[in-house]
C-alpha positions in Angstrom: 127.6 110.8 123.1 124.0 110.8 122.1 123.5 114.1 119.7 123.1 112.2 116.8 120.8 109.3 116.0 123.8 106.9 115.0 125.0 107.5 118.2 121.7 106.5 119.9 121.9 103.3 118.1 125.6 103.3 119.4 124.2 103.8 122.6 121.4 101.1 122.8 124.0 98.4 120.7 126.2 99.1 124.3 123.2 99.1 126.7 121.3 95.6 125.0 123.8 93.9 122.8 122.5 90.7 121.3 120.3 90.3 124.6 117.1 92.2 123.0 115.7 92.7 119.7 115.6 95.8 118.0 114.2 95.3 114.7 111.8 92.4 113.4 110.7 91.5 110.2 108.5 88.6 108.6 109.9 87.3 105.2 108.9 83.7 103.9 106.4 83.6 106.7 108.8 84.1 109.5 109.4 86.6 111.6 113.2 87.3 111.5 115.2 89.2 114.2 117.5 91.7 114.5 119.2 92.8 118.0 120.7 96.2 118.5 124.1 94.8 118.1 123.6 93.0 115.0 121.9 96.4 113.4 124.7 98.7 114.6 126.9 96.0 112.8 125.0 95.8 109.8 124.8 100.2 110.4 128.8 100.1 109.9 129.3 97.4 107.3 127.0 99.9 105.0 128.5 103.4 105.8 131.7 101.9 105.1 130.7 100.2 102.0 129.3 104.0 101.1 132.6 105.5 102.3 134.2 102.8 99.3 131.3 104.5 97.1 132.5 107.9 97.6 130.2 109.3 100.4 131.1 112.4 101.7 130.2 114.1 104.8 127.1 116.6 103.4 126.6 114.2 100.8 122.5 113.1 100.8 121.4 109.6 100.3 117.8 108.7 98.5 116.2 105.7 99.8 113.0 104.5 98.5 110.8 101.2 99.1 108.8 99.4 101.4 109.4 99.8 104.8 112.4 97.1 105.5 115.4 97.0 107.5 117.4 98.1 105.0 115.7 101.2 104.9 116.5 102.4 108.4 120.0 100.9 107.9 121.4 103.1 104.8 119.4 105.5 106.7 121.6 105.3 109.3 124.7 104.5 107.7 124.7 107.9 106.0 123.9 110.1 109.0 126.8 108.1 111.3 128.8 109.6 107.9 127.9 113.0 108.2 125.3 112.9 105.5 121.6 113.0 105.2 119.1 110.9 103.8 115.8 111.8 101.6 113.0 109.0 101.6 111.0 108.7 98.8 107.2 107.6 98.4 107.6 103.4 97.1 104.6 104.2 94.7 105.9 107.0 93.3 106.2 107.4 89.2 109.4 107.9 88.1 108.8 111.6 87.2 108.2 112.1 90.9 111.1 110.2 92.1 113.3 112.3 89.2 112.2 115.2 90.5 113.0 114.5 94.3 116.2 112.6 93.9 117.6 115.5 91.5 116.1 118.6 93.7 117.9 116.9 96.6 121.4 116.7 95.2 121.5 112.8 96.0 124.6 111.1 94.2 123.5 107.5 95.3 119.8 105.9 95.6 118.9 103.1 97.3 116.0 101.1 96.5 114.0 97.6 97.2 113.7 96.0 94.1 113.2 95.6 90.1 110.2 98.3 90.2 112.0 100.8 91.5 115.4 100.3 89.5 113.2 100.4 86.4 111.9 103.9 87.5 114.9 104.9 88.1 116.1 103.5 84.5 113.6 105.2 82.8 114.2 108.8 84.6 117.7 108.5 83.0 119.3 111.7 82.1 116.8 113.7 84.6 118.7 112.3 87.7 122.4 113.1 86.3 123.6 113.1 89.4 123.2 109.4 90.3 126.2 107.5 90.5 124.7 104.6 91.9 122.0 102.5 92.8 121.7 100.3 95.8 119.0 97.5 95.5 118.0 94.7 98.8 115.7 92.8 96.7 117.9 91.1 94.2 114.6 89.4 92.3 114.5 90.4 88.8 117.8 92.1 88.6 120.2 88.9 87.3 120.2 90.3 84.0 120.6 94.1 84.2 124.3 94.7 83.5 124.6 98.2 84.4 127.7 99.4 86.5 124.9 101.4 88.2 123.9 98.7 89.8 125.3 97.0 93.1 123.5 94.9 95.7 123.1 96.1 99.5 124.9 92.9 100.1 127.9 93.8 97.8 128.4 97.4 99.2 128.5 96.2 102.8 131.2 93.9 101.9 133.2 96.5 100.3 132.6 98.3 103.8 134.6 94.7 105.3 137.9 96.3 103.4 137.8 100.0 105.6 139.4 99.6 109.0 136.2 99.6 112.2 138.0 102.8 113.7 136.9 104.8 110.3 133.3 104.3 111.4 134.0 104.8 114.9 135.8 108.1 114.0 133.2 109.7 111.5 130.3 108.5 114.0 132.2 110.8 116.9 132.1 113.9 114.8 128.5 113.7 114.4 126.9 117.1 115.9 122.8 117.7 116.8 122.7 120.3 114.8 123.7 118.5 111.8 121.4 117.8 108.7 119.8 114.0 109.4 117.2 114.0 106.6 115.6 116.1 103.9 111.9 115.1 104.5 109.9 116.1 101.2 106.3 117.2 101.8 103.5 116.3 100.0 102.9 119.1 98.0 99.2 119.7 97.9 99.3 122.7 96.6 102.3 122.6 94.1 105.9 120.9 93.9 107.2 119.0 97.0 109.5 121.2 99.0 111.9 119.5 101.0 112.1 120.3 104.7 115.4 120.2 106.6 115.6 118.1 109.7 118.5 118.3 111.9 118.8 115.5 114.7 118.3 117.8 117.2 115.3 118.5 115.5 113.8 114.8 115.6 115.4 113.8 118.8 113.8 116.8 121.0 110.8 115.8 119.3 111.1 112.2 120.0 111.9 113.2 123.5 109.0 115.4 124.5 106.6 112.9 123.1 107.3 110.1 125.3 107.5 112.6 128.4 104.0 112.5 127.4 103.2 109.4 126.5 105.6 106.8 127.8 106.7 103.9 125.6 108.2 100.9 127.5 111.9 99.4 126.2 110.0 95.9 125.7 107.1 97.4 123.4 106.3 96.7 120.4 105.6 98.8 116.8 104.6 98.2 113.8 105.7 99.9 111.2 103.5 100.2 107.8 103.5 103.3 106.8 105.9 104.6 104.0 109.1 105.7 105.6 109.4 108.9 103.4 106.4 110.4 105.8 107.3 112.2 108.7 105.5 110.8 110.7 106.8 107.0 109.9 110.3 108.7 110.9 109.1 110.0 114.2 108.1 106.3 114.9 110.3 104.1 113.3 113.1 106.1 113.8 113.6 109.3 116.7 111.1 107.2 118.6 112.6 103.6 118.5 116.0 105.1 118.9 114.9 107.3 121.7 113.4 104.5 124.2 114.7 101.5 122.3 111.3 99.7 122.2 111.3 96.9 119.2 110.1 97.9 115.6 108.1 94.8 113.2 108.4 95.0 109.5 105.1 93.5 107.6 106.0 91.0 105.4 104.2 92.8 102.3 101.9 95.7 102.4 99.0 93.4 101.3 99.9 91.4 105.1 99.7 94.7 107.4 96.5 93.6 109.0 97.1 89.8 109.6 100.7 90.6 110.6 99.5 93.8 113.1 97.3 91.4 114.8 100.1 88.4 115.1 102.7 91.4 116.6 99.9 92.9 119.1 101.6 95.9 118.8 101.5 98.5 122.2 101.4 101.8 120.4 100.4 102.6 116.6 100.4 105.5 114.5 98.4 105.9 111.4 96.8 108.4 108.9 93.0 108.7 109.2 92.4 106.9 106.1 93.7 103.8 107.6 91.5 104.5 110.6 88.8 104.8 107.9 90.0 101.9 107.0 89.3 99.6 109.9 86.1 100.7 110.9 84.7 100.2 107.0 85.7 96.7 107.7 83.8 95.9 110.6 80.6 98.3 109.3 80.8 96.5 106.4 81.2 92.7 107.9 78.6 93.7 110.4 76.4 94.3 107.9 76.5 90.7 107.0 76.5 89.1 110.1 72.7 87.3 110.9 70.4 89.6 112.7 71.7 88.2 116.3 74.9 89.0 115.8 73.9 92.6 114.7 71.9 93.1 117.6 74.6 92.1 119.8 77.2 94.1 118.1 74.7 97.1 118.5 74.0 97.0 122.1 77.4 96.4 123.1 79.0 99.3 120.8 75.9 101.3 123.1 77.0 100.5 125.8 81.0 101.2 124.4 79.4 104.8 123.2 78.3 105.2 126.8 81.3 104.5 128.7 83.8 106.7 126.4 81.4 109.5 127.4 81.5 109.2 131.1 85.0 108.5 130.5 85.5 112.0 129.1 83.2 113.8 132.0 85.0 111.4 134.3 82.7 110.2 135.6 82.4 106.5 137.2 80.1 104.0 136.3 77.8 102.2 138.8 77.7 98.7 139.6 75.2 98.0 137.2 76.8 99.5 134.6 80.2 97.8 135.3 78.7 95.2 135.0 77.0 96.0 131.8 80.7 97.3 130.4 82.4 94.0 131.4 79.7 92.1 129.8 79.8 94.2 126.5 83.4 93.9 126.3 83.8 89.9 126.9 81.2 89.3 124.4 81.6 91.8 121.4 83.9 94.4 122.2 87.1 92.9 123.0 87.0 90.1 120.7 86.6 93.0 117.4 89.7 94.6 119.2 91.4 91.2 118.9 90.6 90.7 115.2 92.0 94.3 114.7 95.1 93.4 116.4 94.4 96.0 118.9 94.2 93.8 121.8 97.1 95.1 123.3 97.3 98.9 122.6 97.7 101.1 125.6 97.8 104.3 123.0 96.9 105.1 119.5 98.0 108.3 117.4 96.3 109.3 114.4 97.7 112.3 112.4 98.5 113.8 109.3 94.9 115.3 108.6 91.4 115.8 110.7 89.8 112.3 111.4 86.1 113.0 111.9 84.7 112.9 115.6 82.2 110.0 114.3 85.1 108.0 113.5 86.9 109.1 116.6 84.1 107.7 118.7 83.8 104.5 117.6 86.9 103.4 118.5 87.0 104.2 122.0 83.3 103.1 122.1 85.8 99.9 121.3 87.9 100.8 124.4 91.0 102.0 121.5 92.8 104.9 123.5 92.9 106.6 120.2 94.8 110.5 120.2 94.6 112.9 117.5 98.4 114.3 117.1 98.9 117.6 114.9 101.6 119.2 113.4 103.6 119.3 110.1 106.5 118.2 108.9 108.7 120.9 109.2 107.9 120.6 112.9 109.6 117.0 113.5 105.8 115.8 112.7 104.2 117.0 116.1 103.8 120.4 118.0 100.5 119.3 119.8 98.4 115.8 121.2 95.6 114.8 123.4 96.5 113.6 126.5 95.6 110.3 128.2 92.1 110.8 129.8 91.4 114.4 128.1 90.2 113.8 124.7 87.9 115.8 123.0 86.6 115.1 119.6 86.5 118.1 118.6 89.9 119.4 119.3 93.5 118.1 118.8 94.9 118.6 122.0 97.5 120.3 123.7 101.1 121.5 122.6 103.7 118.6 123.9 106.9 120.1 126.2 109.1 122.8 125.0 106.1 123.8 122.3 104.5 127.2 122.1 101.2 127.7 119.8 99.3 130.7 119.4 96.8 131.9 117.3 98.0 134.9 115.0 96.0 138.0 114.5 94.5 136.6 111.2 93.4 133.1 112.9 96.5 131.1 111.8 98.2 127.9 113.8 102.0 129.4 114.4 104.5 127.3 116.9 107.5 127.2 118.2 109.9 124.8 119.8 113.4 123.0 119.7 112.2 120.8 116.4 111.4 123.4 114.0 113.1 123.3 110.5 115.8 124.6 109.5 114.1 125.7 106.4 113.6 124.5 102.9 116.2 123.0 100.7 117.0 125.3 98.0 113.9 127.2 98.5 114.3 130.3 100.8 111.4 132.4 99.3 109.2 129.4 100.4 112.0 129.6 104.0 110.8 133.2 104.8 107.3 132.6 103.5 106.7 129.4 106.5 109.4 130.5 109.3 109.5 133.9 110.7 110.9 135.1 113.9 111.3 131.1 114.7 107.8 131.0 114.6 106.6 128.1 111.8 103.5 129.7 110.1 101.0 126.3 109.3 98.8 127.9 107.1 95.9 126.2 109.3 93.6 128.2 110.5 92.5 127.5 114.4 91.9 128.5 117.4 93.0 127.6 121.0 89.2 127.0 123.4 88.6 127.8 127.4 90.5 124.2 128.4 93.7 125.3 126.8 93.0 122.7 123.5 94.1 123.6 119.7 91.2 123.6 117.3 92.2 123.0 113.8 89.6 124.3 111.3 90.9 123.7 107.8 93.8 125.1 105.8 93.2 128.8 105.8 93.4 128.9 101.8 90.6 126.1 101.8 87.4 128.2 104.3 85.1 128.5 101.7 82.3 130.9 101.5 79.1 130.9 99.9 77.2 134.0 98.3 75.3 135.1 100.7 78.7 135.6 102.5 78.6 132.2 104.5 81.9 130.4 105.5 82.1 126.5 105.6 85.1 124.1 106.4 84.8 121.7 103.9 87.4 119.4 105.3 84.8 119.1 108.4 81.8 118.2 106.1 84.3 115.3 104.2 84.9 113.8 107.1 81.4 113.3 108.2 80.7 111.6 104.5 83.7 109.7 104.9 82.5 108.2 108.2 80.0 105.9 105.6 82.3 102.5 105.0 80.7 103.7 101.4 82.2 106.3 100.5 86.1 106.7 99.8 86.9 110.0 99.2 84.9 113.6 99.1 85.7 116.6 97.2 83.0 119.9 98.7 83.0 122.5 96.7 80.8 126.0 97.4 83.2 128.8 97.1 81.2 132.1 96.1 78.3 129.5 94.9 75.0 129.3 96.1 74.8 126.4 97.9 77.6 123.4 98.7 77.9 120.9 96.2 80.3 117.4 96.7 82.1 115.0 94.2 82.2 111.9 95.9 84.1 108.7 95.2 82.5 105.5 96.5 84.3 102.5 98.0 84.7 100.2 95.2 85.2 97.2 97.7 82.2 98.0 99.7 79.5 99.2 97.7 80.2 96.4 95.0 79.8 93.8 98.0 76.3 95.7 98.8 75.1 95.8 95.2 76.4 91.6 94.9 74.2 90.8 98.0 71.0 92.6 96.4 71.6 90.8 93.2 72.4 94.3 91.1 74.7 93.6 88.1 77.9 95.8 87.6 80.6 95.4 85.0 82.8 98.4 86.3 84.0 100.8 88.7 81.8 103.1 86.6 78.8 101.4 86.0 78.6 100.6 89.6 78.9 104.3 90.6 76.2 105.4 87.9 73.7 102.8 89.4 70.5 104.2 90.6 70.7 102.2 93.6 74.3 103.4 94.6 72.9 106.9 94.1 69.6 106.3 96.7 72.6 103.9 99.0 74.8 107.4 99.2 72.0 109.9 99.1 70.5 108.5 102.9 74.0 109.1 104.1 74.2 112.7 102.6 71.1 112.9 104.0 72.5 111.8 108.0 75.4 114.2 107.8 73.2 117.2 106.7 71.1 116.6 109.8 74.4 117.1 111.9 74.8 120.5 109.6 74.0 124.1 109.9 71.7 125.4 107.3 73.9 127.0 105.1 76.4 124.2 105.1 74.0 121.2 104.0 75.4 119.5 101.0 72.4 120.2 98.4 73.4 118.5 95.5 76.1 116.0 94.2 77.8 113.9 91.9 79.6 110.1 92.3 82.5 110.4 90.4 83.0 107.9 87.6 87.2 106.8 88.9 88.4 106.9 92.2 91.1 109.8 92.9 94.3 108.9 92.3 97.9 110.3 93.4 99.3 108.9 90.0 96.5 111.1 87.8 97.7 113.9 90.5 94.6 114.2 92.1 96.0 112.7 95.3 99.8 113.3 97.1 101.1 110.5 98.0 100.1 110.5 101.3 96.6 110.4 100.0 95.6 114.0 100.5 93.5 115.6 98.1 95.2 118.4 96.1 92.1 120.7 95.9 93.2 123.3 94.0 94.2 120.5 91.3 90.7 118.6 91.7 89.2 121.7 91.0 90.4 122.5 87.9 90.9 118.8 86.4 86.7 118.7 87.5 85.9 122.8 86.7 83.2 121.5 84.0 81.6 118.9 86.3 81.3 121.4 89.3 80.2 123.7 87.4 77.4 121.4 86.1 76.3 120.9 90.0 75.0 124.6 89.7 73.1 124.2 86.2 70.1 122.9 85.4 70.8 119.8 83.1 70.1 115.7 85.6 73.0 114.8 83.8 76.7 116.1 82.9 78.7 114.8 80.5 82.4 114.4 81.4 85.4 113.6 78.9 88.4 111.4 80.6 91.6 110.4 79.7 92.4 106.5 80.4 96.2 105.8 79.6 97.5 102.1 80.0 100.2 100.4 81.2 101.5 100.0 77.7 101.1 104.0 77.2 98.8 103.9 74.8 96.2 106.4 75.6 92.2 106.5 74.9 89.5 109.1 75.6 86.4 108.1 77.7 83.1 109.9 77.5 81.0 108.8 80.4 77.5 110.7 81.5 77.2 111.2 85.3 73.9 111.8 87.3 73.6 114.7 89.2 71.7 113.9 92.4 69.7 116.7 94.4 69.0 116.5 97.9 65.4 116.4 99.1 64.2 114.4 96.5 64.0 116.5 93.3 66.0 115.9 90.4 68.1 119.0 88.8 65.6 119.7 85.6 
């Protein structure tokens, strides 16, 4: 009886027992186990404390927070029951979790702590629904006397008063094709739609990967990511369940670094921005390092560079160059992998969205088996990844078991396979729109090259073209600026305009720790990006990535934007996408300035504080021209 993914949990509880740990988690500076009996146990306490609650088979279950065992618990809990879950994005405002928690029919929420309770509060009469509200973290919470309210603790002791053989009963009836979670997408170009996920869905899914890419019962994860993202669930969830390999919970999200190196984890999965991430910091500390170290570092990453190339030709290295690798690797190389905590990686996924091929590079120059996965959420998160040995920068692979892609006639990314959606909660227009003949349409644009790998070019609504009738990706061109540990985020614009033009957020962290070490004075985020050195710093990395460019694609002019892009403004989802469409029209005035003639644009921006009070900003931004010239 494995249909379900309860009844995998059943099923590894029975196989391990209290003889191997199945979820870990550092609180208070240790690192606190769970086995697989003790989390089917704590599994059944909760689904019978939601049975007490009035949880009905079909009934949905919100969950939002950090990523905790209580998370994957209620998860659980409510699937073993029948019903479905729908994870919510911790740093969400409380519009957004209104929104989602209302669309998505949930009667009970359950959340980490006082933050999310007072969102929840505030929403009031949009989420009429809610009958309840769950909360792990009791800090804060002494006071509020709602009848809302209960502790996790309190509603798996109410689940002590139901008889065992209620769980074991509602757990039997659970069927693959069932509902097991409403995953919400991240909406980049309107409101979230919410994608339904049957356990067959994630389970085929979960299966087919590690027929690929094999993950041992004795690994280890970590998971950091927010468990509202498909992707997180693939992991956390379909995968751990799947193989029954061990899954560590960071102690805050502040720790993820310190506490990824002290797991060592086997297998990771992240975004490109935490990729991003990573190699900023060692650009960055490298930068500061005395002149030795730097020469070290850059010889050895040379000789990294060289070796992931005859890697990909496979090709073997002579004796001198062994010899070369090893030394490279003893002295630089694996010691940066160690203060990554990516010592002990056999495989690495990174998916979501394109990471640039520069970025790619470096870290297997590192000897990081990095793989770009693709697919989408309503797709169980993958349709397609590189295999071991047959990377190729440009490409994302090939489609996993049981997965069909083609190209359509118009150049879109369409699959098929056993983990497509069952459609769209309450949304068939936007149903019929995506699946069609039980082919999902992406809205990618791609195409498939001589060795059989999927080429992702951009979102077919976001090809650009200039006037003279040339088309540009511009999600290609942002991920070349991005590779600079200055520069956070990229907006390229160009459509029907003469030329490409960028708005360009720098990295607040980095570039203020550049300006500190050359003695140049900043108050804030703003001043800093309005500096004339941050503008000449930026402009000879414009400049590197238009040498990699074809003609009509060379960034000519742009603009550092005085705030950094934020999902709270809506400028971001909250998987830190940018919403284009959105950018484009909050910016209109300051694109538009990139094709006038005026060396400076003045731009109007409303600041709104914690306290709600509101102010309007007037700040005058520099418009910087390639090649030298200023715009007249």
């Amino acid at each position: 009886m494995t249909d379900t993914l309860p009844q995998l949990l059943l099923r590894n509880a029975e196989r391990w027992g209290d003889g191997r740990v199945a979820l870990r988690e550092k609180e208070l500076g240790i690192w606190r186990e769970t086995t697989w009996a003790a989390y089917l146990e704590n599994v059944r306490r909760f689904a019978l404390g939601l049975i007490q609650l009035g949880f009905e088979r079909g009934d949905k279950l919100a969950i939002v927070g950090d990523n905790r065992p209580e998370w994957v618990v209620a998860e659980l809990a409510a699937q073993a029951l029948g019903g479905a879950s729908v994870g919510l994005y911790q740093d969400a405002v409380a519009s957004e979790l209104a929104f989602v928690i209302d669309h998505s029919d949930a009667r009970i929420v359950v959340v980490e702590d006082q933050e999310q309770v007072d969102k929840l509060l505030e929403a009031g009469a949009r989420i009429p629904r809610v009958k309840k509200i769950v909360f792990y973290d009791p800090r804060g919470l002494r006071s509020y006397a709602r009848y809302t309210l209960l502790p996790f603790t309190e509603v798996q002791r109410l689940g002590d008063g139901v008889p065992t053989e209620r769980f074991a009963e509602e757990l039997a009836r659970g069927q693959a094709g069932e509902l097991a979670l409403i995953c919400y997408t991240s909406g980049t170009t309107g409101e979230p739609k919410g994608a339904m996920l049957t356990h067959e869905n994630m389970t085929r899914m979960a299966g087919n990967l590690m027929s690929v890419d094999p993950v041992g019962e004795r690994d280890e994860f970590v998971s950091f990511l927010p468990l509202a993202w498909i992707g997180e669930q693939m992991m956390s969830v379909a995968a751990a369940l799947t193989v029954g390999f061990t899954v560590n919970f960071p102690e805050e999200p502040d720790t993820v670094q310190q506490n990824i190196r002290e797991i060592g984890p086997h297998v990771m999965f992240a975004p490109p921005r935490i990729w991003e991430n990573l190699l900023s910091t060692v650009q960055v500390k490298i930068e500061d390092s005395p002149w030795i170290k730097r020469r070290f570092y850059d010889l050895a990453l040379k000789i990294g560079y060289e070796r992931a190339a005859r890697a990909f030709a496979r090709a073997r290295p002579g004796a001198l160059g062994r010899v070369r690798e090893a030394a490279a690797d003893v002295l630089v190389l694996a010691p940066l992998k160690d203060s990554l905590g990516l010592s002990r990686l056999r495989r690495a996924y990174t998916g979501g969205a394109a990471l640039g091929p520069d970025a790619f590079r470096f870290f297997h120059a590192l000897g990081v088996n990095l793989k770009q996965i693709y697919g989408q959420t309503e797709i169980a998160g993958i349709s397609v990844l590189h295999r071991d040995g047959d990377v190729k920068f440009e490409t994302v692979g090939k489609p996993i078991p049981e997965t069909d892609v083609r190209i359509s006639d118009s150049g879109e990314i369409v699959s098929r396979s056993p983990s497509v959606f069952q459609g769209y909660y309450k949304n068939p227009q936007a149903t019929a729109k995506s699946l069609r003949d039980g082919w999902l349409h992406s809205g990618d644009s791609g195409l498939i090259d001589e060795d059989g790998h999927l080429v992702v070019i951009d979102r077919m609504a976001d090809v650009m073209t200039l006037a003279d009738g040339s088309k540009f990706s511009p999600q290609y061109i942002e991920n070349k600026l991005k590779f600079s540990p200055y520069v956070k985020e990229a907006v390229v614009v160009g459509q029907n305009r003469p030329f490409v033009g960028a708005l360009v957020n720098i990295d607040m962290a980095n570039v203020g720790k550049w300006a500190e070490t050359r003695q140049i004075t900043y108050t804030t985020y703003t001043d800093l990006a309005q500096k004339a050195q941050v503008y000449e710093l930026v402009s000879h990395h414009v400049d590197r990535v238009n040498r990699e460019l074809p003609r009509a694609a060379k960034i000519v002019r742009f603009v550092l934007l005085h705030k950094e892009l934020d999902p709270d403004d809506e400028e971001l989802t909250r998987t830190r996408k940018v919403r284009r469409r959105f950018v484009e029209e909050r910016y209109a005035d300051l694109i538009a300035g990139l094709y006038g003639e005026r060396a400076e644009i003045l731009v109007e921006t409303e600041v709104r504080y914690q306290t709600g009070k509101a102010t309007v900003m007037r700040v005058p931004l520099r418009v910087h021209t390639m090649g030298g010239e200023r715009v007249a």
